[in-house]
C-alpha positions in Angstrom: 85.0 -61.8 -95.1 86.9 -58.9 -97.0 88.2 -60.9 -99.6 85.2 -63.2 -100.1 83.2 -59.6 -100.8 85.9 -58.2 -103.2 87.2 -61.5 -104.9 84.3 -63.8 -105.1 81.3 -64.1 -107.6 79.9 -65.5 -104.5 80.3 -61.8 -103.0 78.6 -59.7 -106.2 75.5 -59.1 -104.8 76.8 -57.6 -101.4 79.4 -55.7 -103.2 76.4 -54.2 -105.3 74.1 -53.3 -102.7 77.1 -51.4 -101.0 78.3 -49.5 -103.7 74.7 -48.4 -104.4 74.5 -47.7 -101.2 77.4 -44.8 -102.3 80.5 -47.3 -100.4 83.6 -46.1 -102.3 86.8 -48.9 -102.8 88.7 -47.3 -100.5 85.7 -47.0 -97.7 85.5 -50.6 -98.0 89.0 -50.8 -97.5 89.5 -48.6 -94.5 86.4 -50.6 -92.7 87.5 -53.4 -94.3 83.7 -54.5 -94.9 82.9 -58.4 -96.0 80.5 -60.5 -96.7 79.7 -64.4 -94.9 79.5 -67.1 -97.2 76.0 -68.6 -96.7 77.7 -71.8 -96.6 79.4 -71.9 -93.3 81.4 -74.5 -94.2 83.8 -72.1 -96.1 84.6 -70.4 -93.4 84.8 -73.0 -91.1 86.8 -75.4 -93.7 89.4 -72.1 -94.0 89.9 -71.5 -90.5 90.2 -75.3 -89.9 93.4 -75.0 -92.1 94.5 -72.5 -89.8 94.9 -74.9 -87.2 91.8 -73.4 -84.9 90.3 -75.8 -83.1 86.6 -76.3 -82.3 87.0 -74.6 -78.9 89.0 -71.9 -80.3 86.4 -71.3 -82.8 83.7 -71.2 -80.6 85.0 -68.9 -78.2 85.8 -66.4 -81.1 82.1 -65.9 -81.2 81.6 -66.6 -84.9 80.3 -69.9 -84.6 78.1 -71.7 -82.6 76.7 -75.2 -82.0 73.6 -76.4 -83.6 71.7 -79.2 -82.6 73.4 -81.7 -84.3 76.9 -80.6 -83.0 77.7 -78.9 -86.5 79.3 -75.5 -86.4 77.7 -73.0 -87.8 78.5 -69.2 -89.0 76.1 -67.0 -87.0 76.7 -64.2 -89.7 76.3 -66.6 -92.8 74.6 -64.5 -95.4 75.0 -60.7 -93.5 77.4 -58.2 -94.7 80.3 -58.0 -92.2 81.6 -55.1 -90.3 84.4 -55.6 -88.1 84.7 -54.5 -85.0 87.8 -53.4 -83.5 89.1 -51.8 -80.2 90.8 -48.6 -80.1 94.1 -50.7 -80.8 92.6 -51.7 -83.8 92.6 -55.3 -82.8 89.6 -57.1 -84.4 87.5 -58.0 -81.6 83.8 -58.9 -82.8 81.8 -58.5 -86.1 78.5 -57.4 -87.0 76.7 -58.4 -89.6 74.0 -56.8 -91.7 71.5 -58.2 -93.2 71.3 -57.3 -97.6 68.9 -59.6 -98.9 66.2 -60.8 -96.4 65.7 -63.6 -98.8 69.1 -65.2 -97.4 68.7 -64.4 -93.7 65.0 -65.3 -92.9 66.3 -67.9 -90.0 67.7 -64.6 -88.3 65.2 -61.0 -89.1 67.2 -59.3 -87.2 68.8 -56.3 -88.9 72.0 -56.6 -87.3 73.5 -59.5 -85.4 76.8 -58.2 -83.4 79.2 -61.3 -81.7 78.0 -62.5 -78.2 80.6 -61.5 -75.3 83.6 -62.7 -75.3 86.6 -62.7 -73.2 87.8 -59.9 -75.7 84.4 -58.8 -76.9 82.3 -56.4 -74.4 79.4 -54.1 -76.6 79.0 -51.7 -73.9 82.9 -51.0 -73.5 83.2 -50.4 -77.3 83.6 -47.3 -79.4 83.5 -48.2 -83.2 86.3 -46.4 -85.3 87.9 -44.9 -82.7 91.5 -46.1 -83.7 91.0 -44.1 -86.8 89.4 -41.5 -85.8 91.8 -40.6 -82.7 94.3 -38.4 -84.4 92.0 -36.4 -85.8 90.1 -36.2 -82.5 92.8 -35.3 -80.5 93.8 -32.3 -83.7 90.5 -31.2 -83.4 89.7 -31.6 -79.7 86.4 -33.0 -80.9 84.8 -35.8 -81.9 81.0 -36.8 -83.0 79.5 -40.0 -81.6 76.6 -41.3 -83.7 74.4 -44.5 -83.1 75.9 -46.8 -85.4 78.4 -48.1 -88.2 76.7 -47.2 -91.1 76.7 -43.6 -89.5 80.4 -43.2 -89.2 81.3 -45.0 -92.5 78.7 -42.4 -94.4 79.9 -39.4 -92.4 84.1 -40.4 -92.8 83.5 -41.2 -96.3 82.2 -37.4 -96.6 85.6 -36.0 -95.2 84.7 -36.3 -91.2 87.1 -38.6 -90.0 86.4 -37.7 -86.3 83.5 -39.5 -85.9 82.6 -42.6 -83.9 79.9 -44.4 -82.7 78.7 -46.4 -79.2 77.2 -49.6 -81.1 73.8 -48.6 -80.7 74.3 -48.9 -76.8 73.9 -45.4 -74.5 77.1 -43.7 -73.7 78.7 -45.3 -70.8 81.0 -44.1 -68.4 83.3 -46.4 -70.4 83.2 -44.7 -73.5 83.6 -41.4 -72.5 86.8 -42.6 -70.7 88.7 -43.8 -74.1 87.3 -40.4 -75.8 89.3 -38.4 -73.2 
């Protein structure tokens, strides 16, 4: 999804609306930020050369199973934020919708991954394997709501900052701040 936003004319219009939206080159490199193809075939096809299988791809979460037994790219059309444990293990996406004009199947303004066996919302703090070090040289750390939160507020020099995925702070969160 990175290198579809960054290399693709396919990827322009994402790229645009993030940079206007004040994204630097190297935010979009630290969050490593995409875009999905609308064409879920491009994603599928690449992965498919990967040697996943059909199973494998389902249970990552990014696809599921329309009617006609096609796979298709739940965040087709979204810009993509990954989503990665405190290891810094990718572990889910969210996408965002840009252009409602693309995503009118889906109005939802975000779309995270379902569960998965590796994948659990409510366990989740977002950026935390960046921000630890400077958490623990502070002894501090600010939890906002959601991505776009911490990316704004680390791109303006606070690099302490996480976020619960829109969720309430759970006795699992607080656990991997400590």
């Amino acid at each position: 999804y990175h290198y579809y936003l960054l290399n693709t004319t396919n990827g322009e219009k994402a790229l645009n609306y993030l940079t206007d939206r004040g994204m630097t080159d190297a935010t979009l490199d630290t969050f490593q930020l995409g875009v999905a193809p609308l064409n879920s075939d491009v994603v599928l096809q690449y992965l498919s050369q990967e040697k996943y299988s059909k199973d494998q791809l389902l249970a990552s979460g990014i696809f599921y199973e329309n009617s006609q037994g096609d796979l298709v790219d739940r965040f087709r059309g979204r810009i993509i934020f990954p989503l990665r444990n405190a290891r810094a293990e990718v572990v889910g996406f969210s996408g965002r919708i840009y252009d409602e004009a693309l995503t009118n199947s889906s109005p939802a303004k975000y779309l995270n991954s379902p569960e998965t066996e590796i994948f659990h919302k409510t366990d989740l703090v977002y950026n935390l394997d960046v921000a630890r070090p400077k958490i623990r040289q502070l002894n501090q750390v600010i939890v906002c709501e959601g991505y776009m939160d911490v990316i704004a507020l680390n791109q303006a020099g606070y690099v302490h900052v996480v976020a619960t995925m829109g969720t309430s702070l759970t006795d699992a969160h607080i656990k991997q701040l400590g």
